[in-house]
C-alpha positions as CSV (number, residue, x, y, z in Angstrom):
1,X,-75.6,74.1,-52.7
2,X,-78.5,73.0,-54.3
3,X,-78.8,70.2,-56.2
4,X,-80.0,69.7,-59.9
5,X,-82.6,67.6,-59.4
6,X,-84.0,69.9,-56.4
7,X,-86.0,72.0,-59.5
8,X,-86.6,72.3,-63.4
9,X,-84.2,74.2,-65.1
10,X,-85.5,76.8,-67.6
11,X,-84.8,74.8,-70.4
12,X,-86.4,71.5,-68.9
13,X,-89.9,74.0,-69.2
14,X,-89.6,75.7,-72.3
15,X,-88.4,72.4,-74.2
16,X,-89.3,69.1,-71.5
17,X,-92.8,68.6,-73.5
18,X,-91.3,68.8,-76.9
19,X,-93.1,65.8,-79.2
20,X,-90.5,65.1,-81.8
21,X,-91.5,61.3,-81.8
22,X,-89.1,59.7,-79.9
23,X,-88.5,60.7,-76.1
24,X,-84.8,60.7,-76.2
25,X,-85.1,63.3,-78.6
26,X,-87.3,65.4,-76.5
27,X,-83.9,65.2,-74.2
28,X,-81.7,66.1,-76.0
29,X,-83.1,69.1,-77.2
30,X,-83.6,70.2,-73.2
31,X,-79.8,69.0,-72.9
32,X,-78.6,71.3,-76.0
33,X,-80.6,74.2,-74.8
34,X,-79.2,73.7,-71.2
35,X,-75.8,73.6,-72.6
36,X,-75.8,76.1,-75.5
37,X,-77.4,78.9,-73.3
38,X,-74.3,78.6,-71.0
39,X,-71.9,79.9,-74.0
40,X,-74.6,80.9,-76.9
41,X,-71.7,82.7,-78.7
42,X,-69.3,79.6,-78.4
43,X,-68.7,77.2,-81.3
44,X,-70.3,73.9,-80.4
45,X,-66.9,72.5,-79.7
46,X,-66.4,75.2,-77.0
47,X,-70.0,74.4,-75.5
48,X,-70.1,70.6,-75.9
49,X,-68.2,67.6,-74.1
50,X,-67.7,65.4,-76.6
51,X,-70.1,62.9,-76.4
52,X,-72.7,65.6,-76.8
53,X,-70.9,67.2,-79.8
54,X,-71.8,64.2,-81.3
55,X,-75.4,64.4,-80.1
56,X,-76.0,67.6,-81.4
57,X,-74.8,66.7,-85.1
58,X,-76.9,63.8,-85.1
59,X,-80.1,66.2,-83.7
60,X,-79.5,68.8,-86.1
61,X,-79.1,66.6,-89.1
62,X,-82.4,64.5,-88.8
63,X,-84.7,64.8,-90.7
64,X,-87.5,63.8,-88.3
65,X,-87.0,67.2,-86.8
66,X,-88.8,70.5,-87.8
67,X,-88.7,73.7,-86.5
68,X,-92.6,73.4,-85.5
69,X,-91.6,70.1,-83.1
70,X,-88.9,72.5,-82.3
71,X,-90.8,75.5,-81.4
72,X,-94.1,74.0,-79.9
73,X,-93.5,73.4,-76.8
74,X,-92.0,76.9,-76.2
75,X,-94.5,78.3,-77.9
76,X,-97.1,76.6,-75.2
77,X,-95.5,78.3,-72.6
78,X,-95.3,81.7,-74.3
79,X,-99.2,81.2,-74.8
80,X,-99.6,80.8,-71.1
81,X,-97.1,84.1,-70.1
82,X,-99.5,85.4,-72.4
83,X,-102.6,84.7,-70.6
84,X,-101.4,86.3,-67.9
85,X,-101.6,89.9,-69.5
86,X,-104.7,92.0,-70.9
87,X,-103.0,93.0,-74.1
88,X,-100.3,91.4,-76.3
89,X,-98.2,92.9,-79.1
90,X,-97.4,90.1,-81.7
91,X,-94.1,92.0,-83.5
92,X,-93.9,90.5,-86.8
93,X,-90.6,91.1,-89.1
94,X,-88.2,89.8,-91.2
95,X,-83.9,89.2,-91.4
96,X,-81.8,87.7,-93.7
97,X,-78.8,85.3,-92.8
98,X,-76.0,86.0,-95.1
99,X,-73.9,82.9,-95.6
100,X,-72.0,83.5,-98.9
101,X,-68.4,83.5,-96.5
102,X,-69.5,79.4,-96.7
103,X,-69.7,78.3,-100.3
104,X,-69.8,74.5,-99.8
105,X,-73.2,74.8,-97.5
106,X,-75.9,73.3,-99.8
107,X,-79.4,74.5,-100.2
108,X,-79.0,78.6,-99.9
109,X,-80.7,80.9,-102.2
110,X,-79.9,84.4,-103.1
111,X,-80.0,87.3,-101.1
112,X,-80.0,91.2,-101.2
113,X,-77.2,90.9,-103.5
114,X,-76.7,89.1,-106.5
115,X,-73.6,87.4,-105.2
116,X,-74.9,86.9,-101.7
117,X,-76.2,83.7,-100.6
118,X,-78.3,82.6,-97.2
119,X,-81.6,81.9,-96.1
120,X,-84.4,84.1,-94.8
121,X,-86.6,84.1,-91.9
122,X,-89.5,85.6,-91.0
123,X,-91.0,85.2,-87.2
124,X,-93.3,86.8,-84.7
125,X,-92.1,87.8,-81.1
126,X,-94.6,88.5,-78.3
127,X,-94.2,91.8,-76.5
128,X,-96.1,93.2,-73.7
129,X,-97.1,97.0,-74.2
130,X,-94.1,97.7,-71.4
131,X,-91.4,96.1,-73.5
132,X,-91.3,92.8,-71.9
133,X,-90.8,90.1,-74.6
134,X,-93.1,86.6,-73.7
135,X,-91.2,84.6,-76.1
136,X,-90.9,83.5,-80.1
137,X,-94.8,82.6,-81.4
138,X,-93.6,81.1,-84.5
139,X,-91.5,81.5,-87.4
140,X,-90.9,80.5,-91.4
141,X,-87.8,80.4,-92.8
142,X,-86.8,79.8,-96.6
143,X,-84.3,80.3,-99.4
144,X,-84.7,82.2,-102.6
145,X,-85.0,80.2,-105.3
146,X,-81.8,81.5,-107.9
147,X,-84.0,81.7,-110.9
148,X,-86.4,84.3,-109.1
149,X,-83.5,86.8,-109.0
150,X,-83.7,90.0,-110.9
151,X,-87.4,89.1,-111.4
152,X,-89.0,91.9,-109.2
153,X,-91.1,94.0,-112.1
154,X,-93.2,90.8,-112.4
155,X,-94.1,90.5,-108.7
156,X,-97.1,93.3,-109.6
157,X,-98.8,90.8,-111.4
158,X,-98.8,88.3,-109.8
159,X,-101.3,87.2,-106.8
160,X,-100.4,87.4,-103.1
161,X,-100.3,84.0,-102.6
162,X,-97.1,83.5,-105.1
163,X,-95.3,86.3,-102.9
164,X,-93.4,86.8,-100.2
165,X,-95.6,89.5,-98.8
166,X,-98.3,86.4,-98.0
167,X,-95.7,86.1,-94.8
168,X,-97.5,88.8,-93.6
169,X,-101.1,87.6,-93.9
170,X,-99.9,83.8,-92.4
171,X,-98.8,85.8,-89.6
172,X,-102.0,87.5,-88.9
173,X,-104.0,83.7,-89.7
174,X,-101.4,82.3,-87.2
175,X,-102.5,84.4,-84.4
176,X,-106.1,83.7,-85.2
177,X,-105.4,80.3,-84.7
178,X,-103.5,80.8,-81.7
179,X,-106.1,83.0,-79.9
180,X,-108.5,80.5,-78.8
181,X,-105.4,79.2,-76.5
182,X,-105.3,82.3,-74.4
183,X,-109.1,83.1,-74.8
184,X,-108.7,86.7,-71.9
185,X,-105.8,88.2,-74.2
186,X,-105.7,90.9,-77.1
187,X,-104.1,90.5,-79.7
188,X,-102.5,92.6,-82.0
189,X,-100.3,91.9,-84.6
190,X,-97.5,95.1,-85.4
191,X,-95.8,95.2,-88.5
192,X,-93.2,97.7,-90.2
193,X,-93.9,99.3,-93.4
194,X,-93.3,96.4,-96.0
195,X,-96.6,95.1,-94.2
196,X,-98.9,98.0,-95.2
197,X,-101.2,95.2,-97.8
198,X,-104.5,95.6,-98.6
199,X,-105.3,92.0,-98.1
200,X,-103.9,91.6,-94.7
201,X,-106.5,94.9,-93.8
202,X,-109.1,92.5,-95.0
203,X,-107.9,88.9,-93.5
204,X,-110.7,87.5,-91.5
205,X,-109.6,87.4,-87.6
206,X,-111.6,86.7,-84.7
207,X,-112.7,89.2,-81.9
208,X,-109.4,90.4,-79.9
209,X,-106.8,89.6,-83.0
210,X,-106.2,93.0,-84.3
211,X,-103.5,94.8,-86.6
212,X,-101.2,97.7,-86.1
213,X,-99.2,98.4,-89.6
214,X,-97.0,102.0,-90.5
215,X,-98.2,103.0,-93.9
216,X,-96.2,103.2,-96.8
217,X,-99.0,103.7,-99.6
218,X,-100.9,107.0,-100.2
219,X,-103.9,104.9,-100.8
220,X,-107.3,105.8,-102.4
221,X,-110.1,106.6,-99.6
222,X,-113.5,107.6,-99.9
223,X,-113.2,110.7,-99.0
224,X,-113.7,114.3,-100.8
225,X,-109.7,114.3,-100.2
226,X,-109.5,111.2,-102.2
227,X,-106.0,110.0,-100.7
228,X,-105.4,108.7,-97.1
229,X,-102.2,111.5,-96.0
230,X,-104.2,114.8,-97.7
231,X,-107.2,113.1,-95.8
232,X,-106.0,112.8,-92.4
233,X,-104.1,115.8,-92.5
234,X,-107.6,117.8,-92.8
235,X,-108.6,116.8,-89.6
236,X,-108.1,119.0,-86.4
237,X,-104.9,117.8,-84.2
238,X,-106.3,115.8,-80.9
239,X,-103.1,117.5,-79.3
240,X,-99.7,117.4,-79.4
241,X,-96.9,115.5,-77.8
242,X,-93.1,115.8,-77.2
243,X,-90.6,113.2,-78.1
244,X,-86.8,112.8,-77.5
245,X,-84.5,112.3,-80.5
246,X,-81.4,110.9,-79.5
247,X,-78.2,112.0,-81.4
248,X,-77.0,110.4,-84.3
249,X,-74.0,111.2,-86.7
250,X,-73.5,115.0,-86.5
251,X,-76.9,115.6,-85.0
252,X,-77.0,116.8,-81.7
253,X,-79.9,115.3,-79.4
254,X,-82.8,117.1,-79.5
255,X,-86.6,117.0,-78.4
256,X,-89.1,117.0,-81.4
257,X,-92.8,118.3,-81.0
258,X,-95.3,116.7,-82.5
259,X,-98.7,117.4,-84.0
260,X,-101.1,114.4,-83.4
261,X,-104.4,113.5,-85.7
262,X,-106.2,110.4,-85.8
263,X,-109.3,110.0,-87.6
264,X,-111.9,106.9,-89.7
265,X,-111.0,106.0,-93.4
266,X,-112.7,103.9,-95.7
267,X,-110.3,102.6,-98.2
268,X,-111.0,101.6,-101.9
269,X,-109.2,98.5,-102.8
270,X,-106.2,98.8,-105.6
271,X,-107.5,99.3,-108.8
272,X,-105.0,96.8,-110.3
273,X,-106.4,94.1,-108.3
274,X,-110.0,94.9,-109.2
275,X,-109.9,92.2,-111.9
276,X,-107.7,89.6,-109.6
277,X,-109.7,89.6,-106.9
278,X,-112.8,90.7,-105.0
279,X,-111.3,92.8,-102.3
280,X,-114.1,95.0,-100.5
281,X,-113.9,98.9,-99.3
282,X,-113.0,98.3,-95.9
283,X,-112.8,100.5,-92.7
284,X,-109.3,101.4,-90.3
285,X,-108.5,103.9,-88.0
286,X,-105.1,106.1,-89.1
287,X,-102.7,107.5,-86.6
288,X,-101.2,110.7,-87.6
289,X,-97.8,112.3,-85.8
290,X,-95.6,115.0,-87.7
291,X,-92.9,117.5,-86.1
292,X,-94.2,120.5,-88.1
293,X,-91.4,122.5,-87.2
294,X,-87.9,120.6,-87.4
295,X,-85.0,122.3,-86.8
296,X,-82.6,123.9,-89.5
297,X,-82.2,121.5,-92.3
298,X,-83.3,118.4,-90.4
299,X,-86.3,116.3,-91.8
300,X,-89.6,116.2,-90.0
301,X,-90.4,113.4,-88.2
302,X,-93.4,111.4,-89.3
303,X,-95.4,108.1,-88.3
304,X,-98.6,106.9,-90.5
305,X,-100.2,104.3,-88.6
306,X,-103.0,102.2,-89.8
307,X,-105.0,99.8,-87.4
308,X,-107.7,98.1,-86.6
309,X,-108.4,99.1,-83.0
310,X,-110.5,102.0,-82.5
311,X,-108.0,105.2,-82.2
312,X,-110.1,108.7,-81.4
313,X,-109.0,110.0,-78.8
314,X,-105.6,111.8,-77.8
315,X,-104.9,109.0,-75.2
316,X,-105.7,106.2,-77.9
317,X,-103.1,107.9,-80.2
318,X,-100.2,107.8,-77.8
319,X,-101.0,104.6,-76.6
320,X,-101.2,103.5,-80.6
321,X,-97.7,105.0,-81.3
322,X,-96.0,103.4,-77.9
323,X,-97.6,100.1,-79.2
324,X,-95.4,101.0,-82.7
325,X,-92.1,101.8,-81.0
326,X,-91.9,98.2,-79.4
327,X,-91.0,97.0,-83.1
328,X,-87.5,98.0,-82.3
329,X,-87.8,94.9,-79.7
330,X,-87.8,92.4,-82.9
331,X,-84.8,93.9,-84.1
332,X,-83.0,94.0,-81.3
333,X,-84.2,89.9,-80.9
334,X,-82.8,89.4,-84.2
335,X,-79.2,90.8,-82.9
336,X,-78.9,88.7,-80.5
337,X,-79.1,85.6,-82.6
338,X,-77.1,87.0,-84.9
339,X,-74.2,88.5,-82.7
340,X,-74.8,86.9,-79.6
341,X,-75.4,83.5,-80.4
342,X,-73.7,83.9,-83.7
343,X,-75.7,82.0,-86.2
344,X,-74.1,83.3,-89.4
345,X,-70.7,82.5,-88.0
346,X,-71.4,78.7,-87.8
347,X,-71.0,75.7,-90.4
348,X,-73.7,73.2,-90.5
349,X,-73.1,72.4,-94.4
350,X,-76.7,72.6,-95.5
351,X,-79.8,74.7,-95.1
352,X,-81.8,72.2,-93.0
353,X,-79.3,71.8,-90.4
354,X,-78.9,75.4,-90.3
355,X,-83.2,75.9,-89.5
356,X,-82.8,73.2,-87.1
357,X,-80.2,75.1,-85.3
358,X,-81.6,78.8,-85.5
359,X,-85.0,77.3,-84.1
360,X,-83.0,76.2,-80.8
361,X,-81.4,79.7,-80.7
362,X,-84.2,81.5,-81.5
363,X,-85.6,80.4,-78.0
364,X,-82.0,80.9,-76.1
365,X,-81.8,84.4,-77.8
366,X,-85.3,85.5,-76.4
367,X,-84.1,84.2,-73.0
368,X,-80.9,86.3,-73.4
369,X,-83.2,89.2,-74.2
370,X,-86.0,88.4,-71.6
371,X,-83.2,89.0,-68.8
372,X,-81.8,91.6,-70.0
373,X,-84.9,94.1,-70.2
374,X,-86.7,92.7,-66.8
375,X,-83.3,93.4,-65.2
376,X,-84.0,97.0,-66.7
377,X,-87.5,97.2,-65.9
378,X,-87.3,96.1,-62.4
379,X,-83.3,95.3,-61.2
380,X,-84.3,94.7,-57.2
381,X,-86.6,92.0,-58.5
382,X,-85.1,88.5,-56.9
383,X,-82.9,86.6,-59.7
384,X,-85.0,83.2,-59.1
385,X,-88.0,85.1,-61.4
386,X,-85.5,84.0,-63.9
387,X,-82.8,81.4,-62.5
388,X,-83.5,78.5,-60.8
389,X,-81.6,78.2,-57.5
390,X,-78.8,75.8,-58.8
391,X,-78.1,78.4,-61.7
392,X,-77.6,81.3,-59.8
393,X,-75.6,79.2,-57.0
394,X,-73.6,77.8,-59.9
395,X,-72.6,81.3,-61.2
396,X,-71.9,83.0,-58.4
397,X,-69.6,80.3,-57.0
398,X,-67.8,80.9,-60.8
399,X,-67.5,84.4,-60.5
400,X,-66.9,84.7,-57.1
401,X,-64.2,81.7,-56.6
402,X,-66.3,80.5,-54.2
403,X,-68.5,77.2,-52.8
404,X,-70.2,78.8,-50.2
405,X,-73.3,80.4,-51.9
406,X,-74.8,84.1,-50.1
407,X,-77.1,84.2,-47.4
408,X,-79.6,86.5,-49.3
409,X,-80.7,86.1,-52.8
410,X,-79.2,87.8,-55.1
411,X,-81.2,91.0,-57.1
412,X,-81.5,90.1,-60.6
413,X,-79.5,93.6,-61.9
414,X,-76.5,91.4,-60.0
415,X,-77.3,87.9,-61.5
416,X,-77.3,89.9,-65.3
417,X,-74.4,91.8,-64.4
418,X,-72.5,88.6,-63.3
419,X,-73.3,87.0,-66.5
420,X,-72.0,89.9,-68.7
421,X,-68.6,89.2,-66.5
422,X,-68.8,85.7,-67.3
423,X,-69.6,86.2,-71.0
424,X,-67.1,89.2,-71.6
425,X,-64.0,86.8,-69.9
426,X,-65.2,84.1,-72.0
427,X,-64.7,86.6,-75.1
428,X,-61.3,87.7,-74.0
429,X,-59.8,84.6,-73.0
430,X,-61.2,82.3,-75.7
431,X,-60.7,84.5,-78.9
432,X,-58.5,82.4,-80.3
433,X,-59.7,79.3,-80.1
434,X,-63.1,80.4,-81.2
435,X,-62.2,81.8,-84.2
436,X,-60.5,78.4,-85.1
């Protein structure tokens, strides 16, 4: 068997060059990593011995530490992953941690409810055009303030920079800033609907930082047509392509064909902002895909896409709406940390200690996520393109009930699928103590 200090460990790279001012810091945030990716679903109690139960309070609850100090050095080696690849999709989105089942925790604000209380978080994931996430690029997290609730009317009048819709520009400033650190790489910054804002269209970004939004406003173009959908839809389809609709509910699967456009809009700034600001007439390129025939009494499918990389041709268009469907790899991030590592389920008794904590399981959950689609995308793929060779020793002696490791290298579809054994026994035979 190999022996620990043979190699670096996974967390040893994405955390060893963390600068949180005091080097025994730095290694103790490797050390929780190491130990909290074992069991990320396990209370601390369940993961820690108990000398480094008491470690991780005392991490979590000083104040020295930010998520920035936190995320840097992971951050670093997501940049150089990045570098590695021609094009980059920076998913941007935003959960909310409900934590109204923990009265006593101080510092929460409201959330979706009236009656619901949590913080909210907002990051950026970076995805390869394949699906491959490349790790967490940043993230802000805050609390609604209680007197803000029931307050939404007045958000029209007010300027982006009092909103929370100014998460959305930051995000696109914080890949400008990042850009110059992987010089070779585009790029482009996806967001859902709620991101479709005139000012982040107009946000100045270097060359190879560019934008991919789904449109939500019928906006004023200068056009004969005058609106952006009656516009686009008065251009000739560049072809049509077929897509499969899984079943859901009472709807059978089924395979939707759609009509593709794409075509050059100038867009008039809002007219309420006229008087706010000085917001220009600026240029994107829309993406157009509607099933013009649905089935029955189902409703169409439909996609506006609005970006800032030039999209004419039928190619560019598909390639446009694959870039859109990797949002769902956000989401599916954002599970993880929830269910997997089980953030909402933990007590920390106030908001800072919470951050602290979901910044350390941000990164674990994107490793969790990381092994779990390149074991997908290419399962005969040794495991040590993810393990080191005292991890994948060490599990499977564990599942195997074994000390002598295998003479071959195991595939990494086997190292995963060992894991889920190790996770799902964990589940079943430590139920009850974890939900003490």
């Amino acid at each position: 068997m190999a022996k620990e200090t043979d190699t670096d460990d996974w967390a040893s790279t994405e955390f060893g060059e963390a600068n949180l001012g005091d080097s025994r810091l730095a290694q103790r945030l490797v050390m929780l990593a190491r130990r909290l990716a074992c069991s990320p679903h396990g209370s601390f109690p369940q993961s820690l011995k108990p000398s480094e139960l008491k470690a991780a309070y005392r991490f979590f609850d000083n104040a020295q530490i930010d998520t920035d100090g936190i995320l840097a050095p992971h951050i670093a080696q997501t940049l150089d992953r990045m570098g590695q690849v021609p094009i980059v999709l920076a998913v941007q989105d935003t959960t909310e941690f409900n934590l109204t089942h923990l009265p006593a925790t101080e510092g929460l604000g409201y959330g979706s409810g009236r009656y619901e209380r949590g913080f909210i978080m907002h990051s950026l994931l970076a995805v390869t055009p394949e699906g491959l996430p490349l790790g967490v690029l940043g993230m802000k997290t805050w609390a609604r303030p209680e007197n803000g609730f029931g307050k939404k009317h007045q958000r029209a009048t007010r300027p982006i920079e009092e909103k929370e819709s100014i998460k959305w520009i930051e995000g696109i400033e914080h890949l400008a800033a990042l850009k110059a650190r992987c010089a070779g790489t585009r790029l482009v910054g996806v967001g859902d609907r709620e991101s479709d804002l005139y000012e982040l269209f107009t946000t100045e970004r270097p060359d190879g930082v560019d934008w991919l939004v789904r449109a939500s406003r019928n906006r004023r173009v200068m056009h004969p047509d005058e609106y952006l959908w009656d516009t686009v839809l008065a251009t000739a389809p560049v072809g049509n392509t077929e897509l499969l609709v899984p079943a859901r509910g009472n709807l059978p699967q089924r395979t939707a064909r759609l009509t593709l456009r794409c075509t050059a809009v100038r867009l008039r700034p809002p007219q309420r902002r006229k008087r706010q600001t000085r917001l220009q007439q600026t240029d994107v390129f829309a993406i157009h895909a509607l099933e013009e025939a649905p089935p029955g009494d189902v409703e169409a499918l439909e996609w506006m896409l609005l970006s800032s990389v030039p999209t004419t041709t039928f190619d560019e268009v598909l390639e446009r709406l694959a870039w859109y469907a990797r949002r769902w790899t956000i989401e599916t991030w954002h599970r993880v940390l929830k269910s997997g590592c089980r953030i909402e389920a933990r007590q920390f008794g106030n908001l800072d200690r919470f951050v602290r904590a979901t910044a350390l399981f941000a990164v674990i959950s994107w490793r969790i996520l990381y092994a779990t689609l390149l074991a997908r995308a290419d399962p005969d793929l040794s495991c040590e393109v993810l393990l080191q060779p005292i991890e994948w020793q060490a599990l499977y002696s564990h599942t195997h009930g074994t000390t002598k490791a295998p003479a071959q290298t195991p595939s990494l579809r086997q190292a995963v699928l060992w894991i889920a054994m190790e996770l799902k026994s964990e589940v079943v035979y430590g139920g009850v103590a974890a939900r003490g």
